[in-house]
N, C-alpha and C positions, 0 to 999 in steps of 0.2 A: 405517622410522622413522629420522630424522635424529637425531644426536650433536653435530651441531657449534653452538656458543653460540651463533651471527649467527643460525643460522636460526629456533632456538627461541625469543631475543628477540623478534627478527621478528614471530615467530608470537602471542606473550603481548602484544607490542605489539598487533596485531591486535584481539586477544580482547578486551583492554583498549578500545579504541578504539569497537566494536561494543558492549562493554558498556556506554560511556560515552554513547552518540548511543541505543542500546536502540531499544526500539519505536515511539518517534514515527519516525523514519527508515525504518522498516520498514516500518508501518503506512500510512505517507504513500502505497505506491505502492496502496493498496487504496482511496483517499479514491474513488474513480470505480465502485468497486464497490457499493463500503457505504452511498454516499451514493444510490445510487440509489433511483428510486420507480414506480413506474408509469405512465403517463401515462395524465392525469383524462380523465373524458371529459365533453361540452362541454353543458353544462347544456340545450341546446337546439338544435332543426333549425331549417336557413335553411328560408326557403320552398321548395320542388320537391325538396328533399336527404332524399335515407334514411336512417336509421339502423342 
């Protein structure tokens, strides 16, 4: 554990920073997760295509 002020600033600075952006920030890099769905499947066969 560090003593010296610069770095503990630093660091509160940090904490601060992440607490102020919070979880939209965060949460953004899951939007490709979460947003995901299934893919439908297709109401109906071409002629000659199997299912």
């Amino acid at each position: 554990m560090t003593r010296s002020r610069s770095v503990i600033a630093l660091r509160n600075t940090a904490i601060r920073a992440a607490d102020a952006l919070g979880p939209a920030v965060l949460l953004r890099g899951m939007d490709g997760i979460a947003d995901w769905r299934p893919p439908q499947q297709r109401p109906y066969v071409a002629q000659g295509e199997r299912r």
